[in-house]
C-alpha positions as CSV (number, residue, x, y, z in Angstrom):
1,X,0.0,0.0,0.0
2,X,1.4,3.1,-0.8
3,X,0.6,7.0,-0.2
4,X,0.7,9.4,-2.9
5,X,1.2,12.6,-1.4
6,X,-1.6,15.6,-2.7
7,X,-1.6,19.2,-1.6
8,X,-4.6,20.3,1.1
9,X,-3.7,23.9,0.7
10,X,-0.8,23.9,3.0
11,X,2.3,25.7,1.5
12,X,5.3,23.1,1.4
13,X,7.5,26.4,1.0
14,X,7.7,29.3,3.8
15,X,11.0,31.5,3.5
16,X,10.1,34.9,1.9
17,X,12.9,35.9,0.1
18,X,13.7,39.9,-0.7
19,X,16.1,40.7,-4.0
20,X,17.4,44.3,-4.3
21,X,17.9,44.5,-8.5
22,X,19.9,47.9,-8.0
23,X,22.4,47.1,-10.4
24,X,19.3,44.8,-12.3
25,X,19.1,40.9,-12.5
26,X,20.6,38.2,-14.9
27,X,20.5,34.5,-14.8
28,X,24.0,34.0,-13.1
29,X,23.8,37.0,-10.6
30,X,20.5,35.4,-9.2
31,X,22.3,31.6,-8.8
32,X,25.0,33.2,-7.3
33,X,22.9,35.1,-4.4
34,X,20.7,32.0,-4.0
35,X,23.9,30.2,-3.6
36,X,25.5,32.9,-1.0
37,X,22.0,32.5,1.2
38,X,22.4,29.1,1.6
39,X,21.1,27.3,-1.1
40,X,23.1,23.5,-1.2
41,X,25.9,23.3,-3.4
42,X,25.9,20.2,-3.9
43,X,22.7,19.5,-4.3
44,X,23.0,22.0,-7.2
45,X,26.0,20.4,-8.9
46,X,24.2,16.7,-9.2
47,X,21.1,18.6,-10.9
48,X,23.0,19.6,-13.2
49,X,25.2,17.1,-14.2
50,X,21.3,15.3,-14.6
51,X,20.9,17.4,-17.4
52,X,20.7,15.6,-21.1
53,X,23.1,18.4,-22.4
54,X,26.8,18.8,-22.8
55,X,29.4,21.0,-23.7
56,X,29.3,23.3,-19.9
57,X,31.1,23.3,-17.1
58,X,30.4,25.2,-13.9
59,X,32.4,26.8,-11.6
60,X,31.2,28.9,-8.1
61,X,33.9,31.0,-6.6
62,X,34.4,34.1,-4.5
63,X,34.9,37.3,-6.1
64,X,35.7,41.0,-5.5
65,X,32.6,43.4,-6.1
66,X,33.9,47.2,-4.7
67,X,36.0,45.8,-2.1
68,X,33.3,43.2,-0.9
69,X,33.2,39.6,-1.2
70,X,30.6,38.1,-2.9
71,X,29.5,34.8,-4.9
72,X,30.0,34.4,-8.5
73,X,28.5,31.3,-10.4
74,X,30.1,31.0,-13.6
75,X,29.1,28.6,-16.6
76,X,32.2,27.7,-18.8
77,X,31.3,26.5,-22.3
78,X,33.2,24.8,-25.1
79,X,32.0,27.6,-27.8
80,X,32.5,31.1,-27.5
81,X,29.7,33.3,-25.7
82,X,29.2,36.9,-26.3
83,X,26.5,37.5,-23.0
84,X,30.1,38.7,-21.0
85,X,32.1,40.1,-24.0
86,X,31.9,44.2,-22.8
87,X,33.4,45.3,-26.4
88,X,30.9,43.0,-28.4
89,X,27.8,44.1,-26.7
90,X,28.6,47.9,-26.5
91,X,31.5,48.3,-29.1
92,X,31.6,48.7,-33.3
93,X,33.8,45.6,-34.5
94,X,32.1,43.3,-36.7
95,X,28.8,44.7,-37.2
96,X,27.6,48.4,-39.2
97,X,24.9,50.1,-36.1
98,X,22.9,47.4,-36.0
99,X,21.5,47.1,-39.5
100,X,23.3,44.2,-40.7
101,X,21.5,40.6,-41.9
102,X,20.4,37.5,-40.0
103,X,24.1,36.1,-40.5
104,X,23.3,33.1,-43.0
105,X,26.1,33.1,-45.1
106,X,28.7,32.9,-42.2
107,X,31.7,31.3,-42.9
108,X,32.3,27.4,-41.2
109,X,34.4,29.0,-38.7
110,X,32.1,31.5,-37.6
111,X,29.2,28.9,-37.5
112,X,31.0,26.6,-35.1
113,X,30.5,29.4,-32.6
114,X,27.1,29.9,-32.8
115,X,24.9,28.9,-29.8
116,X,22.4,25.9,-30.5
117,X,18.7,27.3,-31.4
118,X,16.1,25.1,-29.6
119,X,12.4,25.6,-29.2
120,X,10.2,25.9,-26.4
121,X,9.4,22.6,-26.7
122,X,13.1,20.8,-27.0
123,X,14.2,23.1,-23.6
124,X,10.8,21.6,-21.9
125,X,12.0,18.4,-22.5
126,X,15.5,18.5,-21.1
127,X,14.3,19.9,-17.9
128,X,11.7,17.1,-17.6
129,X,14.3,15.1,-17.9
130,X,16.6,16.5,-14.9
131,X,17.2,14.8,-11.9
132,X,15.3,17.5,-10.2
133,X,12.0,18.0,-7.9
134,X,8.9,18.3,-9.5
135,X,8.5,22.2,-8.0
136,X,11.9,23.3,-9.5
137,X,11.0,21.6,-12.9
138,X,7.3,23.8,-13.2
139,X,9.6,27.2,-11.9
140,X,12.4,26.6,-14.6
141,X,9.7,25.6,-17.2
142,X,7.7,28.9,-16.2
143,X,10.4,31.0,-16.4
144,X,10.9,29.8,-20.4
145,X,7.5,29.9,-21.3
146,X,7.6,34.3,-20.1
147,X,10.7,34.4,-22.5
148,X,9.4,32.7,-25.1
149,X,5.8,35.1,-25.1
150,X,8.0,38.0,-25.1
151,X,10.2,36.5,-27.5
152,X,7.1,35.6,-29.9
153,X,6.0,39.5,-29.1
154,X,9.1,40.7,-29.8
155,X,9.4,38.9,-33.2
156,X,6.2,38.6,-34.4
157,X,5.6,35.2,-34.5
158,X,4.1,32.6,-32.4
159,X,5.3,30.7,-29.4
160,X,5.9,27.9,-31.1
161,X,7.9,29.7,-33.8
162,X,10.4,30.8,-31.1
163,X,13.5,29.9,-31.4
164,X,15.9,30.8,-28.7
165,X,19.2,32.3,-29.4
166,X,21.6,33.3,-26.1
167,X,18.5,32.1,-24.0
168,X,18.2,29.0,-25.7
169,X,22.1,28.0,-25.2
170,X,23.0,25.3,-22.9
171,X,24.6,28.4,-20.4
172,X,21.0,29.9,-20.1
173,X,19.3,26.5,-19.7
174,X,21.9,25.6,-17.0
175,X,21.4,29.3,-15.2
176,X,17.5,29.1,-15.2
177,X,17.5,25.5,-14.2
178,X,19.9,26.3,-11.1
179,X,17.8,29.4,-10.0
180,X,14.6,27.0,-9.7
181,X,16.8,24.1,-8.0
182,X,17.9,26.6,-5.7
183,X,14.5,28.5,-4.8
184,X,13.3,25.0,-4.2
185,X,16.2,24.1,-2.1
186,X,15.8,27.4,0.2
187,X,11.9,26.4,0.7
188,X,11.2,30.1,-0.7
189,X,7.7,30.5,-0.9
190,X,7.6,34.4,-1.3
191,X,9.6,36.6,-3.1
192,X,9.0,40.3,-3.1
193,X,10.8,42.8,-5.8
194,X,9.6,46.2,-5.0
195,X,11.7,47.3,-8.4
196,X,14.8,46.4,-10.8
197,X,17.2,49.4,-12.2
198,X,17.6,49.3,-15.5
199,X,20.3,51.0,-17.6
200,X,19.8,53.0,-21.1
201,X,21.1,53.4,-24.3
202,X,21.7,50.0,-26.6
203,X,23.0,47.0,-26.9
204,X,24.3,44.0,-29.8
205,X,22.5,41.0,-29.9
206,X,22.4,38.5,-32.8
207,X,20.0,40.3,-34.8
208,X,22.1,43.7,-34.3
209,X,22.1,46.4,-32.1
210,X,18.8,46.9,-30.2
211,X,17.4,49.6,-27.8
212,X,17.9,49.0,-23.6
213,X,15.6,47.8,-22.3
214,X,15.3,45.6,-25.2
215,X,12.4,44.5,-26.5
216,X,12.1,40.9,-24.8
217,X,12.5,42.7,-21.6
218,X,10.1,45.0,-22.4
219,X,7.1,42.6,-23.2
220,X,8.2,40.7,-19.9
221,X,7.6,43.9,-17.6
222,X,4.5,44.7,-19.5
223,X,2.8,41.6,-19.1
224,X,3.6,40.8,-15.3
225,X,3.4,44.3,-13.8
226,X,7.1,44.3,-12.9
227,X,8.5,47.9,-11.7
228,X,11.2,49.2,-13.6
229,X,13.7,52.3,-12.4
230,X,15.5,53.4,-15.5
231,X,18.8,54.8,-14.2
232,X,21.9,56.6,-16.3
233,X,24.0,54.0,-16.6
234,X,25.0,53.6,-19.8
235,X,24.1,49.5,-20.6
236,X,21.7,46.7,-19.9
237,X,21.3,45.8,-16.4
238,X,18.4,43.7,-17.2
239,X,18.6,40.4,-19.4
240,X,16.0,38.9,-20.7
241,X,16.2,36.2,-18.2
242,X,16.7,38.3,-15.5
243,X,13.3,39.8,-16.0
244,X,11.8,36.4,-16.6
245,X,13.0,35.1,-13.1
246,X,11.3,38.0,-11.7
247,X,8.4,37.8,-13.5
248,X,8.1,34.0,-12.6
249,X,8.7,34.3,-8.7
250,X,7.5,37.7,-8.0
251,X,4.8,37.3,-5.1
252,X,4.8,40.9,-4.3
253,X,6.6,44.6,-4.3
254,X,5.6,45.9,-1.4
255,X,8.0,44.8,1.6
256,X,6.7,44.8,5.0
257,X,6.7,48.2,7.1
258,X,9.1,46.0,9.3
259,X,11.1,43.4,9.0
260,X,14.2,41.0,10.3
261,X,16.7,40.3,7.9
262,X,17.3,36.2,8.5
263,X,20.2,36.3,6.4
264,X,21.9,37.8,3.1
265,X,23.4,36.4,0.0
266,X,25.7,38.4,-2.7
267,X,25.8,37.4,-6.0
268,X,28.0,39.4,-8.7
269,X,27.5,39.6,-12.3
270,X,29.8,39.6,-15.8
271,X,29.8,42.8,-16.8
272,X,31.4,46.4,-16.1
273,X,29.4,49.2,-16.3
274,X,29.4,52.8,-13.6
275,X,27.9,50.6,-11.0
276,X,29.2,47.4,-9.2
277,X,27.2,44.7,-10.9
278,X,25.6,42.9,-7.4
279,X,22.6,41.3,-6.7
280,X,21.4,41.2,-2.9
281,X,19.1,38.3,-1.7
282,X,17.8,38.5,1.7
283,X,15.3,36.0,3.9
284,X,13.2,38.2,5.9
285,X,10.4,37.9,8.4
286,X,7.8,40.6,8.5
287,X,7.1,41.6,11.9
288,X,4.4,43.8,11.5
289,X,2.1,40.6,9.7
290,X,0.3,38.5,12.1
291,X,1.1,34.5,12.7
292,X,-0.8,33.0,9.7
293,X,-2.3,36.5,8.7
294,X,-5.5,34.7,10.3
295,X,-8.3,37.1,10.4
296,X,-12.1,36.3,12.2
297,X,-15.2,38.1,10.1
298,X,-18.1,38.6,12.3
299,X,-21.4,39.7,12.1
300,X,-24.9,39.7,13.9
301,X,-27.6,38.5,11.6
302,X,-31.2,38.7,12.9
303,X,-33.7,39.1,10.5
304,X,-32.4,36.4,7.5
305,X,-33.6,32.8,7.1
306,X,-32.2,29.5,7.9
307,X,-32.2,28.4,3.8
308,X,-30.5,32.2,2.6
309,X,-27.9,31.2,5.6
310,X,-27.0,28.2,4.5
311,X,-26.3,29.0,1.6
312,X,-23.8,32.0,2.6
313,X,-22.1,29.3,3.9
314,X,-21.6,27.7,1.2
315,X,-20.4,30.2,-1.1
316,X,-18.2,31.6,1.5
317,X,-16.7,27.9,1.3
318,X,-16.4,28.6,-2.1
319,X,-14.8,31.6,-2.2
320,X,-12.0,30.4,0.3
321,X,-12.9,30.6,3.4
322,X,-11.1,28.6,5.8
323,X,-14.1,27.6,8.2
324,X,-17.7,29.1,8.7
325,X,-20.3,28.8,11.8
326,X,-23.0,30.3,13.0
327,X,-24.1,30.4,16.7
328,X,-27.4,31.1,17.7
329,X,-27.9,34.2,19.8
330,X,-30.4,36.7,21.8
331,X,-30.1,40.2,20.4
332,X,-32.4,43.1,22.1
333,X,-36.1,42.7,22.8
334,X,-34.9,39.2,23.2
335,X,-34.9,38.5,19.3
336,X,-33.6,35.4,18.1
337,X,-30.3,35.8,16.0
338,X,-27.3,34.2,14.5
339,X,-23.6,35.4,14.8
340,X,-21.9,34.8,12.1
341,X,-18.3,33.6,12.0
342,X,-16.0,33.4,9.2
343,X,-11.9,32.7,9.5
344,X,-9.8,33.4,6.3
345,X,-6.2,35.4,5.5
346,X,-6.1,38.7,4.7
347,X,-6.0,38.1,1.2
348,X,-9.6,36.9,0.9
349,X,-11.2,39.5,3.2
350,X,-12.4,41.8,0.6
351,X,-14.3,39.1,-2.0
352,X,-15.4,37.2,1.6
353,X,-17.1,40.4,2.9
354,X,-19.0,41.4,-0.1
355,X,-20.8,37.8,-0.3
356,X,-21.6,38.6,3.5
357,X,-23.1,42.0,2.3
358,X,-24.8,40.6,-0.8
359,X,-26.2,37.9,0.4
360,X,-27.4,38.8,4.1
361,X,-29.5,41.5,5.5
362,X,-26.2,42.6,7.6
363,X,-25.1,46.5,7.3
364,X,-21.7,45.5,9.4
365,X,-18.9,43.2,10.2
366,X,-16.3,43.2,12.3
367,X,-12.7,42.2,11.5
368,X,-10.5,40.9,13.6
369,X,-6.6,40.2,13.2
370,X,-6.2,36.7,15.1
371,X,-2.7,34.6,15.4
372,X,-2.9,31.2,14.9
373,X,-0.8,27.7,15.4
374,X,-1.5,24.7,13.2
375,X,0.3,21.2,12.8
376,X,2.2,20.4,9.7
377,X,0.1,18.2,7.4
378,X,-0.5,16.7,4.1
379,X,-3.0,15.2,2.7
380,X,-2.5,11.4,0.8
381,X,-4.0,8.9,-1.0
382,X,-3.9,5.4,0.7
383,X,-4.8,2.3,-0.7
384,X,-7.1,0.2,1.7
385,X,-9.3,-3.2,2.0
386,X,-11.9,-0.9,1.1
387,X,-10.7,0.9,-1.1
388,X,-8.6,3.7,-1.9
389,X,-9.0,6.3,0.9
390,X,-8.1,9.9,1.5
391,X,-6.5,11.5,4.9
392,X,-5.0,13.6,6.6
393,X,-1.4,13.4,8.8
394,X,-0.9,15.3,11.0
395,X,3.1,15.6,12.5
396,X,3.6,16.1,16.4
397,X,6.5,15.7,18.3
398,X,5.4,12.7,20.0
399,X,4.4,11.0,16.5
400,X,1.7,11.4,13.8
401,X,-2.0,11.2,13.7
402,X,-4.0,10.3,11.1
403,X,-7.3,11.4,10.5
404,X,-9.7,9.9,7.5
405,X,-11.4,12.9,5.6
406,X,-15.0,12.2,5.8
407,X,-16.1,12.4,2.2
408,X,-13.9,9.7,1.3
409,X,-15.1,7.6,4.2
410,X,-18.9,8.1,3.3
411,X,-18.0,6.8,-0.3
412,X,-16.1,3.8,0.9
413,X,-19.3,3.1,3.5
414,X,-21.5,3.4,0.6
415,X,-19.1,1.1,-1.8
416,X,-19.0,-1.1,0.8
417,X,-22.2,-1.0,2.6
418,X,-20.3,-0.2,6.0
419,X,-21.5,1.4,8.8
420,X,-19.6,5.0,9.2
421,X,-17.3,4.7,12.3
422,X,-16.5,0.7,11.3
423,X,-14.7,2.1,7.8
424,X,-13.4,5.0,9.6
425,X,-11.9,3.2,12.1
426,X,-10.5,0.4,9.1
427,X,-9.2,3.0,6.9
428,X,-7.4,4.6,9.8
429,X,-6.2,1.8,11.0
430,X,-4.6,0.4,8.1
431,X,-3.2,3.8,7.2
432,X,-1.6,3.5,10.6
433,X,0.3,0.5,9.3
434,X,1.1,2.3,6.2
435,X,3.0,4.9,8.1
436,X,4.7,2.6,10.6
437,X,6.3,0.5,7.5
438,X,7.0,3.5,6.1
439,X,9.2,5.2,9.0
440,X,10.3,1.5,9.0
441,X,12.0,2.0,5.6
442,X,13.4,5.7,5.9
443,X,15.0,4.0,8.7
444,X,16.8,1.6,6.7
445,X,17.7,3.5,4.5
């Protein structure tokens, strides 16, 4: 018998983590800060020898950014790469301001240097491929769908016409893939960017020389309400994958009123501009946010119906609200009445409160900010004698408890033509066993 594990709405991940873009965000600058906060190193380096592609080498060091010490995570290929080359990107040798062709005449040598194009679909396969969680595969995957929209945008064409150029090389795959292995290693499950600096002026690329920000970055801000701060500096602070990690992760740009910095990570980038190219990554707690952001919605209803109640409750349910009673009550001149009670996050507080004023005679709630504790939990799938059967465990210090969710006993009852608490207590029992085998095993191994 074996448990699949399925989500019950409980965030696996819980760091929030805060970048400070104000010298912008690439691919590399972003591995390296993760890697300077913590994120394993060696869990890194065996998800990306996992991956189907060759030709790259990696190498994380310590580097000199304006006298401080920071991380740099560097991917060494066998074939040339312009993304570093200063005098390519900004200078005048071999192309004529940017009007030149699409290159297809180049001479043998020249072609041997070019970075594999791949499409959306080819990159998607490689990560699925990688030895990596099932999390950092959907980030890494996200993050090159955003490029390839703004990439179709940028070119006209559709997103299956993309095909990548500098993104698409094995050193971008390798940097996007690491940045999602890494979030997923630091349990980040917030990640607030209140804005990323961006220089001026422009920049070569394949195609020629193109306007900063260029146009891929462009689309990806538009579309996913990221906040630029265009600065002086001469250059492009942003790449293209920079602004697609941002765009993929971004939970929020508003940081806390206060907060603790946990801990700080440095990561420093290629290129040389007026401005030390550094990326800061910070875990923070917000101290100004209540335990859970748990909040209580109340409200005395006396003149509304038992049916029109009930079904309040139900779309409240609906609309995410994490539990919902009513207790009865005497209001004045000894009328009957109902409180109601409604607990939810902050987030759902405005679309919660406008079902309670829609849908009952009330003309005021009250809101009340609440902490709250709650035992780590998942929610599985567990194959019984009855049948296959859904439940909760819970995780104390003393063990785990496991608790049958009651619409999948009542359909194993009714399969089974059991009385309720004889399948509960079968199901829950047998899960029991399920677990003890299984913290058998982990022993083992």
């Amino acid at each position: 018998m074996v448990g699949t594990p399925v989500t019950d709405g409980v965030a696996r991940m819980s760091n929030t983590l805060y970048l400070e873009c104000y010298s912008g965000i690439s691919g590399d600058m972003t591995v390296a800060a993760l890697l300077d906060l913590g994120a394993d190193q060696q869990v890194l380096e065996m998800a990306l020898k996992s991956l189907p592609v060759t030709g790259f080498d990696i190498v994380i060091s310590r580097v000199k950014k304006s006298g401080l010490d920071v991380c740099d995570f560097h991917v060494k290929l066998d074939h040339q790469n312009h993304d570093h080359d200063m005098a390519y990107l900004h200078g005048n040798h071999h192309h004529d301001q940017g009007n030149e062709p699409e290159n297809h005449h180049q001479s043998p040598e020249k072609k041997a240097h070019v970075h594999v194009h791949r499409g959306l679909l080819e990159i998607v396969e490689i990560i699925n491929q990688a030895v990596i969680t099932d999390h950092a595969k959907t980030l890494a995957i996200r993050i090159f769908s955003i490029i390839a929209e703004a990439e179709a945008k940028a070119h006209g064409v559709s997103r299956e016409q993309v095909h990548f150029h500098e993104v698409g090389a094995v050193d971008s795959i390798v940097d996007i893939v690491a940045v999602a292995v890494c979030l997923d290693n630091l349990n980040i499950g917030a990640v607030i960017v209140p804005e990323v600096y961006e220089g001026r002026g422009f920049v070569r690329c394949q195609h020629g020389t193109i306007p900063i920000p260029v146009p891929a970055v462009t689309h990806i801000v538009a579309s996913h309400g990221v906040n630029l701060h265009l600065t002086s500096t001469e250059g492009e602070l942003i790449t293209p994958t920079g602004a697609a990690i941002v765009a993929a992760i971004k939970t929020s740009d508003q940081l806390p009123k206060q907060f603790v910095i946990e801990k700080t990570g440095m990561g420093g980038g290629k290129r040389s501009y007026d401005r030390p190219s550094l990326l800061r990554a910070m875990l923070i707690t917000d101290k100004t946010k209540k335990l859970n952001g748990i909040y209580k919605l109340e409200s005395n209803i006396d003149d509304c119906g038992g049916e029109i109640l009930g079904f309040v409750m139900e779309r409240l349910f609906e609309a995410g609200a994490r539990d919902v009673h009513y207790m009865p009550v005497y209001m004045k001149k000894n009328r009957p009445a109902y409180v109601l009670n409604v607990i939810c996050t902050q987030a759902d507080i405005k679309k919660l409160e406008q079902i309670i004023f829609e849908e009952t005679t009330t003309i005021g709630i009250r809101r009340i900010a609440m902490e709250s504790t709650g035992l780590k939990r998942i929610v599985k799938r567990i194959k019984t004698s009855l049948g296959e059967a859904q439940v909760k465990v819970c995780e104390l210090e003393s063990g785990k408890r496991i608790y049958p969710e009651y619409e999948s006993v009542v359909e194993l009852c009714e399969k089974n033509q059991m009385a309720y608490q004889d399948a509960y207590h079968l199901i829950k029992k047998e899960c029991e066993v399920v677990e003890q085998i299984s913290k058998r095993v982990s022993g083992c191994a």
